[in-house]
C-alpha positions as CSV (number, residue, x, y, z in Angstrom):
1,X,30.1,54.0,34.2
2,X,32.2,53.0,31.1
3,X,29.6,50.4,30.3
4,X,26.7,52.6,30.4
5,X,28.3,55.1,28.6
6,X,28.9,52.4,25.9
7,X,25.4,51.2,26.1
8,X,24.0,54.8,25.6
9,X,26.6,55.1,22.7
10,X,28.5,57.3,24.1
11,X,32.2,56.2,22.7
12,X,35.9,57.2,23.7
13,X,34.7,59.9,26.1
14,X,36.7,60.3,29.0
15,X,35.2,59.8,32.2
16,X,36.5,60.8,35.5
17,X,36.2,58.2,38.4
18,X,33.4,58.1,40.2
19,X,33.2,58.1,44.2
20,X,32.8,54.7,45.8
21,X,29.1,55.3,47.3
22,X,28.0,56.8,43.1
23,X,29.9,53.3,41.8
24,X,28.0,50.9,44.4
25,X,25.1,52.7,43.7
26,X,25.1,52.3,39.6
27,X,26.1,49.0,39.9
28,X,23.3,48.0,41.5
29,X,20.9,49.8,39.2
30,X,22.9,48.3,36.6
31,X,22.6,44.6,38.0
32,X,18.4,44.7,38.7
33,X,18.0,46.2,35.1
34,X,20.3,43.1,34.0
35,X,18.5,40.8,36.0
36,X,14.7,42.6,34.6
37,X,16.0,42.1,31.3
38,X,17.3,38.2,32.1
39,X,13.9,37.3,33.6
40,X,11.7,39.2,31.1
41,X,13.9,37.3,27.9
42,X,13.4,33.6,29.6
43,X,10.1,34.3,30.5
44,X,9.1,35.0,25.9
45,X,11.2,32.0,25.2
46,X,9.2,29.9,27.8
47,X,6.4,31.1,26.2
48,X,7.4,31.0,22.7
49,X,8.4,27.0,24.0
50,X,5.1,26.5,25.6
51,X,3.2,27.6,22.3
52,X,5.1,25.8,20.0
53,X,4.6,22.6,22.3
54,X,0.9,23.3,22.4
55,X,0.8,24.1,18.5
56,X,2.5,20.3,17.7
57,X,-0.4,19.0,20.1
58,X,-3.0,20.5,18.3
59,X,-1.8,19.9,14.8
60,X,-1.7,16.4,16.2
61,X,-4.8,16.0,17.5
62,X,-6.0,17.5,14.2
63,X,-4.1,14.6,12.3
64,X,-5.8,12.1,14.1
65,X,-9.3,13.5,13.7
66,X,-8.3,13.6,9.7
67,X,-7.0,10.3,10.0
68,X,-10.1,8.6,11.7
69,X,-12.4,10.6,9.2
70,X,-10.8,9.4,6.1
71,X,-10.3,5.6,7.7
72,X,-14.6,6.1,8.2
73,X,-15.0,7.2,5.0
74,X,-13.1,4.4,3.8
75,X,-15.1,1.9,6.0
76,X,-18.5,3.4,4.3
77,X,-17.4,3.5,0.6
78,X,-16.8,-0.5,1.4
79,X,-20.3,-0.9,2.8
80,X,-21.3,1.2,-0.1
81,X,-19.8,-0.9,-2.9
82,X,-21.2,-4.3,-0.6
83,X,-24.3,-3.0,-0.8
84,X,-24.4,-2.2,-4.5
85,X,-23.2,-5.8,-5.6
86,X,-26.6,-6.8,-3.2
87,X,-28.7,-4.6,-5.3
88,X,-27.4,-6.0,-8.3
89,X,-27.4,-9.4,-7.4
90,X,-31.3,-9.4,-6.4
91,X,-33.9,-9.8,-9.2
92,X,-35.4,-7.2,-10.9
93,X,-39.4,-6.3,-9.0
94,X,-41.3,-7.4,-12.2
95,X,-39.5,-11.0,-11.7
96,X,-40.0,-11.5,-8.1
97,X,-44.3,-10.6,-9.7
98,X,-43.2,-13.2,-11.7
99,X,-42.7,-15.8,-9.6
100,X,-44.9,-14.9,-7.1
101,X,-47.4,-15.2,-9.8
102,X,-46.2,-18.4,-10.9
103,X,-46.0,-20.2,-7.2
104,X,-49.7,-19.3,-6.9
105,X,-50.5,-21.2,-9.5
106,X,-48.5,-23.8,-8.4
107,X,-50.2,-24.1,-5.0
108,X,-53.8,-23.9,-6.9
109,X,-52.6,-27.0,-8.8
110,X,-51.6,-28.9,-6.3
111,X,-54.2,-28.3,-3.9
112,X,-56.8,-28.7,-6.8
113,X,-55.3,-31.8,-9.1
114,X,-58.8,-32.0,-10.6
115,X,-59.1,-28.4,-12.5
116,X,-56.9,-27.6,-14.7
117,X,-54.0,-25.4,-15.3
118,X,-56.8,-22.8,-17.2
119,X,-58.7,-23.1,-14.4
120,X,-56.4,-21.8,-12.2
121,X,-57.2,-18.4,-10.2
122,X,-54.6,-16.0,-10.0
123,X,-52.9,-15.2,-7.2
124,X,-53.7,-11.7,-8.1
125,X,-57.4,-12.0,-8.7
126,X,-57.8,-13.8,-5.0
């Protein structure tokens, strides 16, 4: 009874024994409600436990997905910069014309040795 008293804030009060049946009988109430309140409190911080574990797994997961993104766009920027040097490296459309042009005339040449170079046909005229 003392410790209920206290718990309501009831302090220094005098209280007058109680019978043995009234005692039994508070004690028990006392004891469930203790055990309630036990239960109830280990049941949030298994919770709180459970969602913190499951918050680290997701921000990991996230991590990973950043991580494989940025390693991809690393991968492309690579291919990028390969295939810029390509487009660099190749001639220019007017030479390749150029030398198309040219190999025709070539091949005229040597299939005709009698004409002349003037006499040539274009490759583009054919």
């Amino acid at each position: 009874m003392r410790t209920k008293m206290r718990i309501m804030g009831f302090r220094g009060t005098v209280i007058k024994p109680l019978n043995e049946e009234a005692a039994a009988e508070l004690g028990a109430e006392l004891l469930g409600e203790a055990t309630i309140f036990i239960v109830g409190g280990g049941c949030l911080v298994l919770e709180y436990w459970r969602h913190q574990a499951q918050q680290r797994h997701k921000e990991e997961e996230q991590r990973a997905a950043w991580n494989a993104l940025r390693d991809e766009v690393g991968h492309l920027a690579l291919a990028l910069e390969a295939l810029q040097a390509q487009v660099q490296a190749a001639p220019p459309q007017g030479a390749l014309e150029e030398l198309r042009t040219e190999l025709q005339e070539v091949r005229a040449q040597l299939c005709n040795p009698g004409r002349s170079a003037s006499h040539a046909v274009p490759a583009s005229k054919k």
